[in-house]
N, C-alpha and C positions, 0 to 999 in steps of 0.2 A: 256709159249708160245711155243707154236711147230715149225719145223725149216719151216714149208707152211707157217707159218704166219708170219715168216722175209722176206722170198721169196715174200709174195704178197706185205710186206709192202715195202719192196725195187722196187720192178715191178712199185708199184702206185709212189715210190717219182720219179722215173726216169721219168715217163711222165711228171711230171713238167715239165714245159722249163727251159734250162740251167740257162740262166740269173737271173730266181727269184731264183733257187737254190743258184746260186754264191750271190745276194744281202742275202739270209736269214744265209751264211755260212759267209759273210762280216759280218755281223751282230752280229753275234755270235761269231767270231775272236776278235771285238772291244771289244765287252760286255769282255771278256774274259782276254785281254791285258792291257784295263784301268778299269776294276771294272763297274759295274752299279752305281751310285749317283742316292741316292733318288730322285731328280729332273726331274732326265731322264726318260720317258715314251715310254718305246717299244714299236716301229711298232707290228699291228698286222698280222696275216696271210694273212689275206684280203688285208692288207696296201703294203705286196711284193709283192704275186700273185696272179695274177686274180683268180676272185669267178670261174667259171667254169673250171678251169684247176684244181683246188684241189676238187672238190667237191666226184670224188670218194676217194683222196684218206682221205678225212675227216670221207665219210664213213665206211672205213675199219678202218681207226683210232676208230671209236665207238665201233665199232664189237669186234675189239682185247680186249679193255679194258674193254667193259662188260664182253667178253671171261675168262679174267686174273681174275676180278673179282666175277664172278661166279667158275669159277676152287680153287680160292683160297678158297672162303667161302665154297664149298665143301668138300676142306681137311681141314677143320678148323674142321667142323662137325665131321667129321671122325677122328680125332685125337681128338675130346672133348667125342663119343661113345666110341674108343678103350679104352681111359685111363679109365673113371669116369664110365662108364657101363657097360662092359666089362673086366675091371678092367687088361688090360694089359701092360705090361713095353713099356720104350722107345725101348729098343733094338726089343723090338716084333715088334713093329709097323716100326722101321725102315727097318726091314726084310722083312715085307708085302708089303711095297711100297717104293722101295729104291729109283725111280726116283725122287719122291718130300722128298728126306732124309732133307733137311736144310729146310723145311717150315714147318713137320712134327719137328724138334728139337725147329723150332722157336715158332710153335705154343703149344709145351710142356709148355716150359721154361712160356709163357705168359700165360697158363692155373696155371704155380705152382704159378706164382708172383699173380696173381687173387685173388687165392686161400688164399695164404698168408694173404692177404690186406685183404678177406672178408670169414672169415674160413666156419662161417656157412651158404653162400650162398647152395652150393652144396647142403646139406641136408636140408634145409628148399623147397626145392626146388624139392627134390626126394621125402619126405614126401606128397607132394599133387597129 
């Protein structure tokens, strides 16, 4: 996430009106203080604040988290090209793109455990 997209996401929760912010931050103090009980069934978005006052910022909510998840699944690719096709080290790849270093380490580590679990995936797989 880039620092525009805490800035719009903080810009959009401010126009909320005060009062649902304070009931959705009450809300989240209790939950916090006494535990959730399975019984208990949380308000929803809608149930604090009006449908129209959140509706942009539900929409920038979508954007970011396709955003996150499109960004992610593209260094996933590119750390499954560098190592297995390209055949280069972690330290390389962490040199090349040092910005996302800890998703490039994580997505190592879950490509070796893969790996481990299913040795001949890879090669049955480069064969065709």
């Amino acid at each position: 996430m880039r620092p525009a997209d805490v800035v719009a996401f903080m810009w959009e929760y401010m126009k909320v009106p005060e009062d649902s912010r304070e009931k959705v931050k009450n809300l989240l103090k209790d939950a916090n203080e006494n535990g959730v009980k399975i019984s208990h069934q949380a308000p929803t978005l809608y149930d604090v604040v009006p449908k129209e006052k959140i509706a942009e910022f539900e929409e920038l909510m979508r954007k970011t988290i396709a955003d996150i998840v499109s960004e992610a699944s593209s260094v996933a690719c590119w750390v499954y090209v560098q190592k297995y096709v390209k055949h280069k080290t972690l330290n390389e790849m962490l040199q090349e793109l040092p910005d996302v270093s800890q998703f490039i380490l994580a997505m190592d580590t879950w490509f070796e455990k893969l790996m481990e679990k299913y040795p001949d995936w890879y090669y049955q797989k480069s064969k065709h």
